[in-house]
C-alpha positions in Angstrom: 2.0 -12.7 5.9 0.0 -15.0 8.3 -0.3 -13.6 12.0 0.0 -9.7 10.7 -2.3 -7.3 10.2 -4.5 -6.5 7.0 -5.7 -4.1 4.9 -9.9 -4.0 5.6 -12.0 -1.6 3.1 -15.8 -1.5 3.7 -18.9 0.5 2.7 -22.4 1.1 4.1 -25.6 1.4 2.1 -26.5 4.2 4.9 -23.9 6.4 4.1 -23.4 7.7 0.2 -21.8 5.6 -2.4 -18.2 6.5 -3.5 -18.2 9.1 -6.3 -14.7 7.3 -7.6 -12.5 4.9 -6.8 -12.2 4.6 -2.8 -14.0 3.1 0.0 -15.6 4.5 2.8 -13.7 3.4 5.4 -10.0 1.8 5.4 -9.0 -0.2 8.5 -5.7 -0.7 8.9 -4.2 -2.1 12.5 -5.3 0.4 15.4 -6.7 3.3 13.1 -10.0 3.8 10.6 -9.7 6.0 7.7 -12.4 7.6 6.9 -13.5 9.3 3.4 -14.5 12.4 3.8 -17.6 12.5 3.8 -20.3 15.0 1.9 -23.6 16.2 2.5 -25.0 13.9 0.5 -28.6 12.0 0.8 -27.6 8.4 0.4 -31.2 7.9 -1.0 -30.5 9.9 -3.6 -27.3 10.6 -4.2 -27.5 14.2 -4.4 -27.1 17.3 -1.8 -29.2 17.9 0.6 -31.3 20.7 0.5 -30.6 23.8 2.8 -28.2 26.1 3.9 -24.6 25.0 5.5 -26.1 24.0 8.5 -28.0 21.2 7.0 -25.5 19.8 5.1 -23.3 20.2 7.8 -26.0 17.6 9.9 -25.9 15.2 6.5 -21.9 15.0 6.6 -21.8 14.2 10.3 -25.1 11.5 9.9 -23.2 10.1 7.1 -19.6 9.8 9.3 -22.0 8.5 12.0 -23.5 5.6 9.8 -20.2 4.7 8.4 -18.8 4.7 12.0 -21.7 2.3 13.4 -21.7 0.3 10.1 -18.4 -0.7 11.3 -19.2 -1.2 15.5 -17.6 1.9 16.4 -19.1 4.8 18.3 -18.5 8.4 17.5 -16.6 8.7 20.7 -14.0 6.3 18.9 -13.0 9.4 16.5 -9.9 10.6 17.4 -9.4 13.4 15.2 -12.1 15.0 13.0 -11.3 17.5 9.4 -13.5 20.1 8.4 -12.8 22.0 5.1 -15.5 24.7 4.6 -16.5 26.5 1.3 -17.1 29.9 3.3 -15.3 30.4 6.8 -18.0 32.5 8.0 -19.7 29.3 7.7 -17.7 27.9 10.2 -19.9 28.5 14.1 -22.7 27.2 12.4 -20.9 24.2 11.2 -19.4 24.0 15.0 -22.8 23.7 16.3 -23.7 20.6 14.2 -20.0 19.5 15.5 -20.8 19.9 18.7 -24.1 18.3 19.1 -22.3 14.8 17.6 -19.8 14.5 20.9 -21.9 15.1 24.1 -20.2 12.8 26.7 -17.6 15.4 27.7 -15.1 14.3 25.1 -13.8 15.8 22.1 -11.6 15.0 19.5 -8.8 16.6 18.0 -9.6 19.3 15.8 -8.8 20.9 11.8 -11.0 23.4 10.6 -10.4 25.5 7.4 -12.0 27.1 4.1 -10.7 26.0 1.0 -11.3 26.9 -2.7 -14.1 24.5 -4.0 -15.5 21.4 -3.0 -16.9 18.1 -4.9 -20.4 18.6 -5.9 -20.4 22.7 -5.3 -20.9 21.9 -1.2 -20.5 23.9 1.5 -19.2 21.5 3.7 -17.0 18.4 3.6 -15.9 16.1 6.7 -13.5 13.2 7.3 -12.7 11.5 10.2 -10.1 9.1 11.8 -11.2 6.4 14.0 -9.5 4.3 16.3 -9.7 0.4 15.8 -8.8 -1.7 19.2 -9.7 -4.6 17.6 -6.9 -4.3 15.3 -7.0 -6.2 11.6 -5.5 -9.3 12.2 -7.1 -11.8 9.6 -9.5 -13.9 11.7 -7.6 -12.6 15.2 -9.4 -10.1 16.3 -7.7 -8.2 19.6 -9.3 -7.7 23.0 -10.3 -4.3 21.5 -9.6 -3.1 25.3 -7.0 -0.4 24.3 -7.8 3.0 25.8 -7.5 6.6 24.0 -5.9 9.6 25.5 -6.6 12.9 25.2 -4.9 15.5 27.0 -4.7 19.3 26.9 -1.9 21.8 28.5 -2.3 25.4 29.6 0.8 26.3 27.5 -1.3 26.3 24.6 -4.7 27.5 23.5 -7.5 25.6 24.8 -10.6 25.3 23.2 -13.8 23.7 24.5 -14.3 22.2 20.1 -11.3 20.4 20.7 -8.7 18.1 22.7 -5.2 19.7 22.0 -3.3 15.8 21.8 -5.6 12.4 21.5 -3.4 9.5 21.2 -4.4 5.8 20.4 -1.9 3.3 20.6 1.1 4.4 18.9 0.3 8.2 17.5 -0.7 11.1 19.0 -3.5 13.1 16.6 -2.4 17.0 17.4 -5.2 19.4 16.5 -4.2 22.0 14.4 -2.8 25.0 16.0 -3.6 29.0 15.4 -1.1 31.5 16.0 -2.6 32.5 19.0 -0.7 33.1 22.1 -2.2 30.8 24.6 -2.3 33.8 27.6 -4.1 35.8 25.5 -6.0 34.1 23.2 -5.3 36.5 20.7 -3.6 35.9 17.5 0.8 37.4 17.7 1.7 40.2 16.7 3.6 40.2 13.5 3.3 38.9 10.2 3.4 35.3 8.7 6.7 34.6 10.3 6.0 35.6 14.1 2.3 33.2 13.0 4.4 30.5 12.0 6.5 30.3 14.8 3.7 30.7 17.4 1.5 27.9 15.4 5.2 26.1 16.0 5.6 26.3 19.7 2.0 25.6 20.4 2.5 22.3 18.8 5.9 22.2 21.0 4.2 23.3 24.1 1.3 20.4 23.6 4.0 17.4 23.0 6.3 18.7 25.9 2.8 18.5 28.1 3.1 14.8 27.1 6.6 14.2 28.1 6.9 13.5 23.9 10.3 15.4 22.1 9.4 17.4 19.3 11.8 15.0 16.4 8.9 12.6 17.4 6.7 14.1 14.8 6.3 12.2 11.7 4.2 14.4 9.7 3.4 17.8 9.4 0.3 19.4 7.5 1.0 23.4 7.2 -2.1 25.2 5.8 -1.2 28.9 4.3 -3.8 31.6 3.4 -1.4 33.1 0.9 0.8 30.8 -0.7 3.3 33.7 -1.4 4.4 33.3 2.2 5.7 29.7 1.9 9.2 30.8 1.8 8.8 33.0 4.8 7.3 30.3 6.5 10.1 27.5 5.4 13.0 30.0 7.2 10.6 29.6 10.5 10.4 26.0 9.7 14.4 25.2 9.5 14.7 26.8 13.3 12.2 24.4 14.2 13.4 20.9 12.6 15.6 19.2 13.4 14.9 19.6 16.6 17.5 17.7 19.0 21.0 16.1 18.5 20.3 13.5 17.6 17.8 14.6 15.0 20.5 16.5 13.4 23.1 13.9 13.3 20.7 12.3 10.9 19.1 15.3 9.8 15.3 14.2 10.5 12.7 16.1 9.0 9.0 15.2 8.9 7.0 14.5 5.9 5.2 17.4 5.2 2.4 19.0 3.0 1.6 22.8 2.3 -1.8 23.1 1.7 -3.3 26.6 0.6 -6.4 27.7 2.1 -8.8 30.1 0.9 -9.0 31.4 4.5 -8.8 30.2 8.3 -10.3 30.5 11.5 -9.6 34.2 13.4 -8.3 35.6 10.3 -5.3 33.8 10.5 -2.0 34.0 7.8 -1.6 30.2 9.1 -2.3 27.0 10.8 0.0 23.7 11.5 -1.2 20.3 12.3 1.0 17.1 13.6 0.3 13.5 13.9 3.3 12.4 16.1 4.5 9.3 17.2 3.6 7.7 20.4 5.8 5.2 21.3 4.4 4.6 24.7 1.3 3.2 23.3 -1.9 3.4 25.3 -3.1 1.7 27.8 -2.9 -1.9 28.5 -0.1 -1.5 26.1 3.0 -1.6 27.9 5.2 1.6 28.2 8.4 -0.2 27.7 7.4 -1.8 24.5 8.3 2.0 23.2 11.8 0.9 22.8 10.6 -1.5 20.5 9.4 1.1 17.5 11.5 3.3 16.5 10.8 6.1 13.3 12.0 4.9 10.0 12.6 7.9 7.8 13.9 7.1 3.8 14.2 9.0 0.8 14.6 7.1 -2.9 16.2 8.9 -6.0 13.0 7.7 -8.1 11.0 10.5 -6.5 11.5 14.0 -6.2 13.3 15.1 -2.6 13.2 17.9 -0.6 15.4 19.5 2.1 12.7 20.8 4.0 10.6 17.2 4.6 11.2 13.2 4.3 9.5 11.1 1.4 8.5 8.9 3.9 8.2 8.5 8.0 7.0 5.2 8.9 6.0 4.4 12.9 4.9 1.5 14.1 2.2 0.1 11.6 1.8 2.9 9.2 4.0 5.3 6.8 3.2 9.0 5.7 4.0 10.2 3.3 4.5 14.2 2.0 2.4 15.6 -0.8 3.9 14.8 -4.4 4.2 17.0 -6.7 3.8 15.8 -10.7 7.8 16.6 -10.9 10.5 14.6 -12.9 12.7 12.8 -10.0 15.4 13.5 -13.1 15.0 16.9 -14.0 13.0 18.8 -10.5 10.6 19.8 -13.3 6.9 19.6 -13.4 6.0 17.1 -16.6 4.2 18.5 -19.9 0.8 18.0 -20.6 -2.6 18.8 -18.9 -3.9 17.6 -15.5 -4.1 14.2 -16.5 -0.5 13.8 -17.1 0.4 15.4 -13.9 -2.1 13.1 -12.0 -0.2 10.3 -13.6 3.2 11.7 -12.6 2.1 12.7 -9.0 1.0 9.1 -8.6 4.4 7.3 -10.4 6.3 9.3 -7.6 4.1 7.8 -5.2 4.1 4.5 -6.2 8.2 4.7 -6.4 8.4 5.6 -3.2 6.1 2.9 -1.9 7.9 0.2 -3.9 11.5 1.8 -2.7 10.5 1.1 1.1 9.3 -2.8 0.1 5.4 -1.9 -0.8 3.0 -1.8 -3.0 0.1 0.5 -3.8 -2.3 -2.2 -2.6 -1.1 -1.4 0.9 -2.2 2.4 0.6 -5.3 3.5 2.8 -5.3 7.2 2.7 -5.3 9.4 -0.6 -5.7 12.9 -0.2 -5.4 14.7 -3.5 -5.5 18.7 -4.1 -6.9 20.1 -7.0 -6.5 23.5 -8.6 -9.9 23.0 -10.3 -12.4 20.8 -8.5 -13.8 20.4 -12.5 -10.6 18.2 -13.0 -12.3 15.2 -10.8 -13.6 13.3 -13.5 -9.8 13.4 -15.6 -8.0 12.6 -12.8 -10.3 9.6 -11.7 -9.8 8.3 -15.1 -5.9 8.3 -14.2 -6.2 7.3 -10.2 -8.6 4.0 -11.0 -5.2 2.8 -12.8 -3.3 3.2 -10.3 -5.8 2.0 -7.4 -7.9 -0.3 -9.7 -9.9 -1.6 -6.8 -10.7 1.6 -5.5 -9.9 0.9 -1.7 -7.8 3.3 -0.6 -10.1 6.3 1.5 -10.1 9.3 -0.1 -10.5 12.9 0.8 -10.7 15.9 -2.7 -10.4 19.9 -1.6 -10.1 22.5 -4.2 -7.8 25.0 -3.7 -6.7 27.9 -4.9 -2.9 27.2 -5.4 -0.1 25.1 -5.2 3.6 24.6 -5.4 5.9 25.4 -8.4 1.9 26.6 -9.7 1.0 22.6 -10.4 -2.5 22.0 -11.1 -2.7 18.8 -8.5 -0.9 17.8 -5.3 -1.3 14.2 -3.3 -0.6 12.6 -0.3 -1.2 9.3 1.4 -1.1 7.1 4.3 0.2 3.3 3.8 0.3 0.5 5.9 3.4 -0.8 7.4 2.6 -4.6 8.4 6.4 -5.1 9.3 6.0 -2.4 11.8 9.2 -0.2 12.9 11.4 -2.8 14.9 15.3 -0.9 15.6 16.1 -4.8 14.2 14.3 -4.4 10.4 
């Protein structure tokens, strides 16, 4: 497809080699993806020595020389991931967080504590970056587009984070407590009144923005005790569909539940958004928003559910919610070990790439979500068949449980050449 834009994998000598099949960093149109990077010596291949605060400095150098490897600047991230093995861990890990963005800006922000992580760290990082120059095959842009970052005082304001940081056509929510934003104290209530307050601060931050809330596109929810999902799905359904004419269609995000071993200020829960942003940023024009429009499809070759969409696409890119290793047929999760569910979490992938007019070449983000970190090495043996050019980034968490009790959960993030036209 002369004239569009291209997938573009690359990998630094200064930052560690893959431990699988991905590449350090994806570029895809306006947006990096980063893997998430360890604190690993790229010398040596092996953790640093030290506590969490030094491998906190090796994850952020290694984001760092993957971000210049590619003539970017750390002020180019837009939104920054931290998964911790220990939350107590997590104001020393702030510090080295801090000490990486110094010119007054800050980009949006997910912290949380999860099960295990590769390698037995402490710490893990991944990063998205913005990419002005776009990926046009021997086209580069003017590179000139601008980022946004915006807070409101309707919802908590942190001096770690920028509540909304758009680049051209998405806005990059960081993930929102359940803290009420006079207060700064955590609701009242159980999981449900959490929910809902994680809910309307991510309300409060796109109505700052002059963005409805049906513009969202996908929606990461991370739970400290998966027992509450339900709870938190009947707080969910008030939220989404949002508008008219969201519920003429009945829109609903993609989505992924994601169970943490524990969050920042002892929370039950924590939401994060990456939202549509149709207005683009600047010199893009504001009236070329009526130009991109969401594209939301389910297929019958993957397992549905009520609560999300298979796949939302915007503008250049698709997300897509976690699969599960269920039979589309039978809403069961397939026999056999982790290997077999890999496999099956992957075919539901891949039919719902090929059901929108892709293939799995055109993937750039895998996140994948293991009950046992020690499963790695089995599912890698099942992923490199399915991505056998390993360029897709990649981000592995352990944690400590998942839907329907599955012993691995994925995600991605594909590229959409075509783009979102009203005419496709």
């Amino acid at each position: 497809m002369s004239g569009f834009n291209a997938v573009l994998a690359r990998n630094t000598e200064n930052a560690p080699k893959a431990i699988g099949a991905y590449s350090q960093t994806v570029a895809f149109s306006h947006y990096n993806n980063l893997s998430a990077q360890l604190p690993v010596d790229p010398k040596t291949g092996a953790l640093v020595a030290g506590g969490v605060k030094e491998q906190a400095v090796q994850s952020f150098k290694n984001i760092k020389a993957v971000v210049e490897s590619i003539g970017h600047v750390m002020d180019d991230v837009v939104r920054i991931s931290i998964f911790v093995k220990n939350i107590a861990d997590v104001d020393a890990v702030n510090e080295v967080y801090a000490s990486c963005f110094t010119n007054g800006y800050m980009p949006a922000l997910t912290t949380v504590a999860v099960d295990a992580l590769p390698m037995g760290a402490l710490v893990q990082v991944d990063a998205l970056l913005s990419n002005g120059e776009g990926t046009i095959p021997n086209a580069p842009q003017a590179g000139d587009l601008i980022k946004l970052s915006r807070n409101t005082a309707n919802a908590p304001v942190s001096p770690l984070s920028t509540q909304t940081v758009a680049f051209s056509h998405y806005n990059n929510i960081s993930a929102q407590l359940p803290v009420d934003p006079k207060t700064g104290k955590l609701v009242a209530g159980g999981v449900k009144e959490q929910a809902a307050q994680c809910l309307k601060n991510v309300k409060a931050i796109l109505e700052g923005i002059d963005v409805p809330f049906d513009d969202i596109v996908k929606v990461n929810i991370f739970l400290k005790n998966f027992a509450d999902v339900e709870a938190v799905n009947e707080v969910y359904k008030t939220f989404f569909p949002d508008s008219a004419i969201a519920r003429a269609v009945a829109y609903v995000p993609a989505r992924t539940m994601i169970a943490a071993a524990a969050l920042p200020m002892d929370a039950l829960v924590q939401v994060e958004a990456v939202v549509s942003h149709g207005d683009g940023t600047p010199p893009q024009a504001v009236e070329d928003r009526h130009g991109i429009v969401i594209w939301a499809h389910n297929t019958d070759n993957a397992p549905k559910c009520p609560l999300s969409t298979q796949t939302v696409a915007f503008s250049h890119y698709n997300h897509l919610s976690a699969q599960l290793p269920l039979d589309a047929k039978t809403g069961a999760i397939v026999a056999g070990g982790v290997k077999e569910q890999a496999g099956q979490c992957l075919k539901n992938i891949q039919a719902i790439v090929e059901s929108i007019g892709h293939v799995l070449a055109d993937v750039v983000k895998v996140n994948v979500f293991l009950k046992n970190i020690d499963d790695m090495a089995a599912v890698e043996e099942v992923y490199a068949g399915f991505f056998p050019g390993g360029v897709p980034a990649r981000r592995t968490v352990g944690v400590s449980a998942l839907p329907k009790d599955a012993l691995i959960q994925i995600d991605v993030v594909v590229a959409n050449a075509e783009g979102t036209s009203p005419k496709r």
